[in-house]
C-alpha positions as CSV (number, residue, x, y, z in Angstrom):
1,X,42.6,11.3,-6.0
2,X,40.3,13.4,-8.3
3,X,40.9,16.6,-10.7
4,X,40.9,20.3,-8.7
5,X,40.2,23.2,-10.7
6,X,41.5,25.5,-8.4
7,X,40.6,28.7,-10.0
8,X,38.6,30.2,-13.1
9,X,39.0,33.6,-14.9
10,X,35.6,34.2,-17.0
11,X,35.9,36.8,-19.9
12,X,33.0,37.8,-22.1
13,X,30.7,34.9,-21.2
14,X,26.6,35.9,-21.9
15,X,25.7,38.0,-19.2
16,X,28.5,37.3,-16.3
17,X,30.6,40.0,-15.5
18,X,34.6,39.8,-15.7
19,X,35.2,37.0,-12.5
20,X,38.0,35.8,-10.9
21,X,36.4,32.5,-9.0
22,X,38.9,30.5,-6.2
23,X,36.5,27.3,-5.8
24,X,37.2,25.0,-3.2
25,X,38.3,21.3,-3.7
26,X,34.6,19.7,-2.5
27,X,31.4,21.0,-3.1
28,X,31.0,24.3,-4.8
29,X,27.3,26.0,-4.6
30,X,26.5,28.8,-7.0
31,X,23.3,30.1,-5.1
32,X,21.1,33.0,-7.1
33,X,17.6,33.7,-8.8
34,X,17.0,31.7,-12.3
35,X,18.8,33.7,-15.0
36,X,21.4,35.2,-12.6
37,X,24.2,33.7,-14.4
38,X,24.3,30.7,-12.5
39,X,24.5,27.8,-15.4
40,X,26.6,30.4,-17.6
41,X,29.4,29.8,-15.1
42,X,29.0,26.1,-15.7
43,X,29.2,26.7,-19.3
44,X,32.4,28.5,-18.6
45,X,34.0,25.3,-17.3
46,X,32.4,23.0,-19.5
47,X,34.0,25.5,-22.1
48,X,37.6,25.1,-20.3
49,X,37.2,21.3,-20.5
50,X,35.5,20.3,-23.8
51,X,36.1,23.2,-25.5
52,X,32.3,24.0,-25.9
53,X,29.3,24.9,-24.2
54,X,26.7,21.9,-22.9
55,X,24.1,24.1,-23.9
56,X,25.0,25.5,-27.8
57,X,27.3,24.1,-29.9
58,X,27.8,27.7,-31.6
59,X,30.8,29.5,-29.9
60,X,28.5,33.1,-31.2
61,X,25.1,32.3,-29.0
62,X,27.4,31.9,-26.3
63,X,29.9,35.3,-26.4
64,X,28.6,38.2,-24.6
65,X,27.1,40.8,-26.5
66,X,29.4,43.7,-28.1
67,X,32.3,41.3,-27.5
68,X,34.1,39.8,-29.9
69,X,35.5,37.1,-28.4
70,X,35.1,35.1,-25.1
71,X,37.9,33.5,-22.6
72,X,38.7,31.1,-19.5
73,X,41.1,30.1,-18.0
74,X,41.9,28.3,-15.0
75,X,44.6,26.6,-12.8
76,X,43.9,22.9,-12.6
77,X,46.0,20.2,-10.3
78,X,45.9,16.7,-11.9
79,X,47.6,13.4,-10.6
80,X,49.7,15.8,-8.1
81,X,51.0,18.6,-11.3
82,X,49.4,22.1,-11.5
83,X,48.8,23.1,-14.9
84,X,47.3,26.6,-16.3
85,X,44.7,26.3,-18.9
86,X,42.9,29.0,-21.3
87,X,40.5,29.2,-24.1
88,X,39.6,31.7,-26.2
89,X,36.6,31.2,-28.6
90,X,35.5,33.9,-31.5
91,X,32.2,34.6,-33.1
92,X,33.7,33.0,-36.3
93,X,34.3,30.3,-34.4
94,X,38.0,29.7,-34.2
95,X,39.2,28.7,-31.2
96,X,43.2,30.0,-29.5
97,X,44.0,27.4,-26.8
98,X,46.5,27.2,-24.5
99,X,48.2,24.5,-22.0
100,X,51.3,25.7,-19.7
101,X,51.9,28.8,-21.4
102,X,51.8,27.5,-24.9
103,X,49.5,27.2,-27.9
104,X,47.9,23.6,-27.9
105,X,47.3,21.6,-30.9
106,X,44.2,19.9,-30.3
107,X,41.3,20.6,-27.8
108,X,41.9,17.4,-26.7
109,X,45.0,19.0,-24.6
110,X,42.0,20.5,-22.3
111,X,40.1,17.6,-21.8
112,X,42.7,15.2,-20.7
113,X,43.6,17.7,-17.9
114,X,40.1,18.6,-16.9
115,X,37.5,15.3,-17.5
116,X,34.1,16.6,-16.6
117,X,30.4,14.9,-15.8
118,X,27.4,16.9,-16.8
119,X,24.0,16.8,-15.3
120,X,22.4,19.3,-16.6
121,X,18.5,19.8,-17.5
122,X,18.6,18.5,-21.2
123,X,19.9,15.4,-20.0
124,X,17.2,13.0,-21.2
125,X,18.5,13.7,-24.9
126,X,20.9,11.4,-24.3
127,X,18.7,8.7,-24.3
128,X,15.7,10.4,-26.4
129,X,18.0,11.9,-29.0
130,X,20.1,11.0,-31.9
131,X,22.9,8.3,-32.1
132,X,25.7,10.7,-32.5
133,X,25.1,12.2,-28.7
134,X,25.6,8.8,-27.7
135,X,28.5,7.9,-29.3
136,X,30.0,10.7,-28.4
137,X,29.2,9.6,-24.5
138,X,30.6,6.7,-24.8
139,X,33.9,7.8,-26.5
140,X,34.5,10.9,-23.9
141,X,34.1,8.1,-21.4
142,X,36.5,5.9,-23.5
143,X,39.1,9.1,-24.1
144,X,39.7,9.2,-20.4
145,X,39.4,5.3,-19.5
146,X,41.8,3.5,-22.7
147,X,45.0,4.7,-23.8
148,X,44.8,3.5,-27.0
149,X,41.5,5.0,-27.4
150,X,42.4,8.0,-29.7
151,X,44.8,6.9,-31.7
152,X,42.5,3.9,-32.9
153,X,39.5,6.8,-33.4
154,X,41.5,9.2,-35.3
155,X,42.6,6.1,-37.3
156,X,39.4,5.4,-38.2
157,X,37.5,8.8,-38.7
158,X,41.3,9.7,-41.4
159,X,40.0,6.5,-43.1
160,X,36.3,7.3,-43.5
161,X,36.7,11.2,-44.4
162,X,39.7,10.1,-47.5
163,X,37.3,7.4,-48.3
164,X,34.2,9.5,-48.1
165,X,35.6,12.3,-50.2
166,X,36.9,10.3,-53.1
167,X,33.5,9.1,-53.0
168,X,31.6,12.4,-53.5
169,X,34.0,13.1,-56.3
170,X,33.9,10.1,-57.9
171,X,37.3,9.0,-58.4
172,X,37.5,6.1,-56.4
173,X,37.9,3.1,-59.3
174,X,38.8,1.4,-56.7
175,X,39.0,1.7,-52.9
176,X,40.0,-1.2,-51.3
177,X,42.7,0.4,-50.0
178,X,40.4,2.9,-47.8
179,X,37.7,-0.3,-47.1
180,X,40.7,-2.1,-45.6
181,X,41.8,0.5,-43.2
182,X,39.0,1.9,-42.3
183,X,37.8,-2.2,-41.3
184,X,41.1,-2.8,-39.2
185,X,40.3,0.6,-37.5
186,X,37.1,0.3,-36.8
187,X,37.3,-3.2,-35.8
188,X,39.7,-2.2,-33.2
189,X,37.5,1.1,-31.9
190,X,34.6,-1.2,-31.7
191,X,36.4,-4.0,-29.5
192,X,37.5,-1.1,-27.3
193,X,33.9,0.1,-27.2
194,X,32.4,-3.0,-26.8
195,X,34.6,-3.8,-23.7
196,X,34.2,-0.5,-22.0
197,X,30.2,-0.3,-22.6
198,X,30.0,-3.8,-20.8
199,X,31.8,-2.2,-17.6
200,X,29.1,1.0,-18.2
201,X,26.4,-1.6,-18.6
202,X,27.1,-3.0,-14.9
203,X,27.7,-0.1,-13.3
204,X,24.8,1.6,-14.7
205,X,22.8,-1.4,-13.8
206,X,23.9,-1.4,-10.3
207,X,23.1,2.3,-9.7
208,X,19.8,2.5,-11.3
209,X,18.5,0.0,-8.8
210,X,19.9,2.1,-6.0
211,X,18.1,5.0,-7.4
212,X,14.3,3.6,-8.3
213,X,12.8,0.8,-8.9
214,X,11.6,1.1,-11.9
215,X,14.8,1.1,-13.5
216,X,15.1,-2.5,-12.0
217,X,15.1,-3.5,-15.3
218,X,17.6,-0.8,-17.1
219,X,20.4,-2.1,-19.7
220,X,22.8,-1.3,-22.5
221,X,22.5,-2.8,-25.9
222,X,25.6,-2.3,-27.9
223,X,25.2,-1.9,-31.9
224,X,28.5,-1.6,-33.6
225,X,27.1,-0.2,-36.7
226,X,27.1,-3.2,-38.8
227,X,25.6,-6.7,-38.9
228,X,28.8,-8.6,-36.9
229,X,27.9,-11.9,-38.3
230,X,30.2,-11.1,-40.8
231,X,33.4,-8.6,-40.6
232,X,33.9,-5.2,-40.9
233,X,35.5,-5.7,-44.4
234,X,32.6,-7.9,-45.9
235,X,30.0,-5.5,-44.9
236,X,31.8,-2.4,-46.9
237,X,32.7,-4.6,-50.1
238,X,28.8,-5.3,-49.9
239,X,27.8,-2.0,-49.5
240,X,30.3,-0.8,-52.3
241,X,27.7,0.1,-55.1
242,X,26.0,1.3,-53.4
243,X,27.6,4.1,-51.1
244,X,29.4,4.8,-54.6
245,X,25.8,5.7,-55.9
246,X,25.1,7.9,-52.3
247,X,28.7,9.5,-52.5
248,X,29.3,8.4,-48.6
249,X,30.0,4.6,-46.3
250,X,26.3,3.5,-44.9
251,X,28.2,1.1,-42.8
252,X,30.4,1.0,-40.0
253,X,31.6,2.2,-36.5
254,X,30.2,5.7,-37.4
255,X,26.9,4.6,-37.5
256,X,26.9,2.4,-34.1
257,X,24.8,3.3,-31.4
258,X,24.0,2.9,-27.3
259,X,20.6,1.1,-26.9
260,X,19.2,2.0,-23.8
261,X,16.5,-0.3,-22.5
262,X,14.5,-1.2,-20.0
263,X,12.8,-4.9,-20.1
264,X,14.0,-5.0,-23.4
265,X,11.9,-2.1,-24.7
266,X,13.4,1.1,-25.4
267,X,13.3,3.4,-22.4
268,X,12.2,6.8,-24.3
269,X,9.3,4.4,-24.6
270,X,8.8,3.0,-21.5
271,X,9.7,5.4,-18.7
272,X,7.7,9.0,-17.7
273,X,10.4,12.0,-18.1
274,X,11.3,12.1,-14.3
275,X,12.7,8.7,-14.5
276,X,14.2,9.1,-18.1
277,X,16.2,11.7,-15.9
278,X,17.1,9.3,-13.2
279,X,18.5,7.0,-16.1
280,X,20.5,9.1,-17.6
281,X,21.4,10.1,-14.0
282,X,22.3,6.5,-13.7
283,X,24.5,6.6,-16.9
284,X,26.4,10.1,-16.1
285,X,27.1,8.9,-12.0
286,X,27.8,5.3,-13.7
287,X,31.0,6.9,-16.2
288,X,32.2,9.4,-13.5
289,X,32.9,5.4,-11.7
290,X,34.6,4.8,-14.7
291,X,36.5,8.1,-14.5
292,X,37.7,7.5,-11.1
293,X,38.6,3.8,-11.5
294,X,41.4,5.9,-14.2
295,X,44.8,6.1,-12.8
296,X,44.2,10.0,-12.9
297,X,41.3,9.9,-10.3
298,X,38.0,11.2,-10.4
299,X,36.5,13.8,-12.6
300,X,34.8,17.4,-11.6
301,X,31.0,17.3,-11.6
302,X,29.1,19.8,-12.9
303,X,24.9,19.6,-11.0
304,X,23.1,22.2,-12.6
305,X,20.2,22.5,-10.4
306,X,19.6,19.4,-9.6
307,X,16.2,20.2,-6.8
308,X,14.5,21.3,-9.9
309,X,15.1,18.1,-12.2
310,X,14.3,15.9,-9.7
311,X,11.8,15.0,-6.9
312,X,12.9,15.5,-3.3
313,X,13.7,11.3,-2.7
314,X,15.1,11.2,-5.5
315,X,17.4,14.2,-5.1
316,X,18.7,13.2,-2.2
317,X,19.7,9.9,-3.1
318,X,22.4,11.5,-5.9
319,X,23.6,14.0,-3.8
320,X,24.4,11.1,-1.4
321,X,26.2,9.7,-4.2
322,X,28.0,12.7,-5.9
323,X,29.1,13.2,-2.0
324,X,30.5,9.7,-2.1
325,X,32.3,10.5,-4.6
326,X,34.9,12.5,-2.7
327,X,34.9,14.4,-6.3
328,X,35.0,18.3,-6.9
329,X,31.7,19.4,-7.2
330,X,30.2,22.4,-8.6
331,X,26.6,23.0,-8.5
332,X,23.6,25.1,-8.9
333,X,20.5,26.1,-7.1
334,X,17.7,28.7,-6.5
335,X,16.6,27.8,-3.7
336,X,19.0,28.0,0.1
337,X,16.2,25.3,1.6
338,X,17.2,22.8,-0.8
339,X,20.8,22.9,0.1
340,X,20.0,22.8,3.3
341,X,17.9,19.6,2.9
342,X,19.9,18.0,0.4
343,X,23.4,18.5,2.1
344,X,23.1,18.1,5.3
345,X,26.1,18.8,7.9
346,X,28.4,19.3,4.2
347,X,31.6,21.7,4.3
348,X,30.1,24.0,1.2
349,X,31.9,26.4,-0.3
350,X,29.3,29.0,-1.4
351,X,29.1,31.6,-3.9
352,X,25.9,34.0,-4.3
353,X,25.2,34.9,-8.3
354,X,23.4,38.2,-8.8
355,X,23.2,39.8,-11.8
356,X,25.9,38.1,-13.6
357,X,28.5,39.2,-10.3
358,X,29.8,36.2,-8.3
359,X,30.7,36.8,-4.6
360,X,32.5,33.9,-2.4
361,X,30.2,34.2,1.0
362,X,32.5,32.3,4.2
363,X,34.3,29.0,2.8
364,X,33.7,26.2,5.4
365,X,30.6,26.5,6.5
366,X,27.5,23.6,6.7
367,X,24.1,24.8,6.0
């Protein structure tokens, strides 16, 4: 079983025109010239799912000029229900969502009805970039994967924001309170992570040998953002003067971080770009596993040209995994010949992209 999104209604979106899209349950090919307004559709469903484009986090870069406001919505089916979702976003950067017909409380609503796997062409950040975008991997993985995933992260982030703040002001003669929660949350959200990066580890493993052999040697280090010798509690009543004088906590799960590595060294160090883009390939193929091992079922892919990212070997050896997937697929390209070549005898559901105007062609048809 995987997620279907079934259809998208785009509104105010860069430079796409007003679309009504019906996308099939398999592969999905948005076919057109570079700036047609192929990856803007993308960012229409990554915008439906997370709540935010892959490519900006600012909600203004990514409304359509003269607008003042952008929306999608779509019609999802997830573990058998249908549900209707919709997102409005405004230059200000307030955000109207809806789930069912009513207002939802949290974007959080969207993504547990639409979990979504990104390769996209600033991929490599993920292992060349900064902690935070790893973390935040790991826990949209973990969102979808643990149940009690959430709970225990909001736990923690209440903890350190009441505990941060009294600590910019000053008033916090004495915190202990704060330190302990905060250290029985984030004790608990780094056991979950720990676990979970271990299953990522293997899987990640396992697939970067399929894909190259120079990722033979590929691996996840967890750090949990303190020295675990000693508990969570210790390491805050030893850093208490001193985040007193900062005005902020130096230590703890906020700070941890996904090592990748390769022989030990770190792979932004090690590896050319092309195959820092086959690791993180690795790592994204590697949590949609994860995603489909859920009780929900696999997530929808999002391939944003994925000929041009890769070589041809290379290519073809993750479209024959995204294909194994039996996943909902939606993906780019310029280029007909490299559909052609890359899917081979596969039922594509294919939409040309012109000038911001998407037109279905035939469903059902093999290239």
């Amino acid at each position: 079983m995987s997620v279907h999104l079934q259809k998208l209604n785009v509104l105010g979106i860069r430079n796409l025109k007003p679309q009504n899209v019906e996308l099939s349950q398999g592969l999905n090919v948005l076919l057109g010239a570079n700036g047609s307004g192929k990856t803007s559709l993308l960012e229409a469903v990554s915008l439906l799912a997370l709540g935010r484009s892959f490519r900006t986090a600012s909600a203004r870069s990514l409304i359509q000029h003269g607008s003042d406001y952008c929306l999608v919505q779509g019609r999802v089916v997830r573990s058998g229900q249908q549900h209707a979702l919709g997102i409005q976003r405004f230059r200000n950067g307030a955000a109207h969502v809806r789930v069912d017909g009513s207002n939802a409380q949290s974007l959080t609503n969207l993504a547990e009805l639409l979990p979504v796997v990104l390769l996209d062409t600033n991929s490599v950040d993920l292992v060349t970039g900064s902690p935070e975008g790893r973390r935040r991997f790991l826990d949209g993985t973990l969102f979808h994967v643990e149940q009690g995933f959430l709970s225990c992260w909001r736990a923690y982030q209440r903890a350190l924001r009441q505990r941060n703040a009294g600590l910019r002001r000053g008033t916090l003669a004495g915190d202990e309170a704060w330190r302990r929660e905060m250290a029985r949350a984030g004790e608990l959200l780094t056991g979950i992570r720990h676990e979970w990066l271990e299953r990522l580890a293997n899987k990640t493993q396992s697939l970067g040998r399929d894909l190259s052999t120079s990722l033979e040697g590929l691996t996840l280090q967890f750090r949990p953002g303190w020295d675990v010798q000693g508990s969570l509690l210790a390491a805050l009543d030893e850093r208490l003067g001193s985040d007193r004088q900062q005005g902020f906590s130096q230590t703890g799960p906020h700070r941890a971080d996904v090592r990748i590595l390769v022989d030990g060294r770190p792979a932004s160090e090690v590896l050319s770009r092309g195959q820092l883009k086959l690791a993180v390939t690795a790592l994204k193929l590697s949590q949609g596993q994860l995603l489909a091992e859920a009780p929900a079922g696999a997530p929808l892919y999002l391939v944003d040209d994925i000929a041009a990212e890769l070589d041809a070997e290379h290519s073809l050896a993750v479209c024959a995994l995204l294909s194994n997937s039996h996943a909902q697929i939606i993906l780019t390209s310029a280029n007909q010949s490299d559909l052609e070549r890359l899917w081979p005898l596969q039922s594509i559901a294919l939409f040309h992209v012109e000038q911001g105007s998407i037109t279905a062609k035939p469903t059902g048809i093999s290239l």
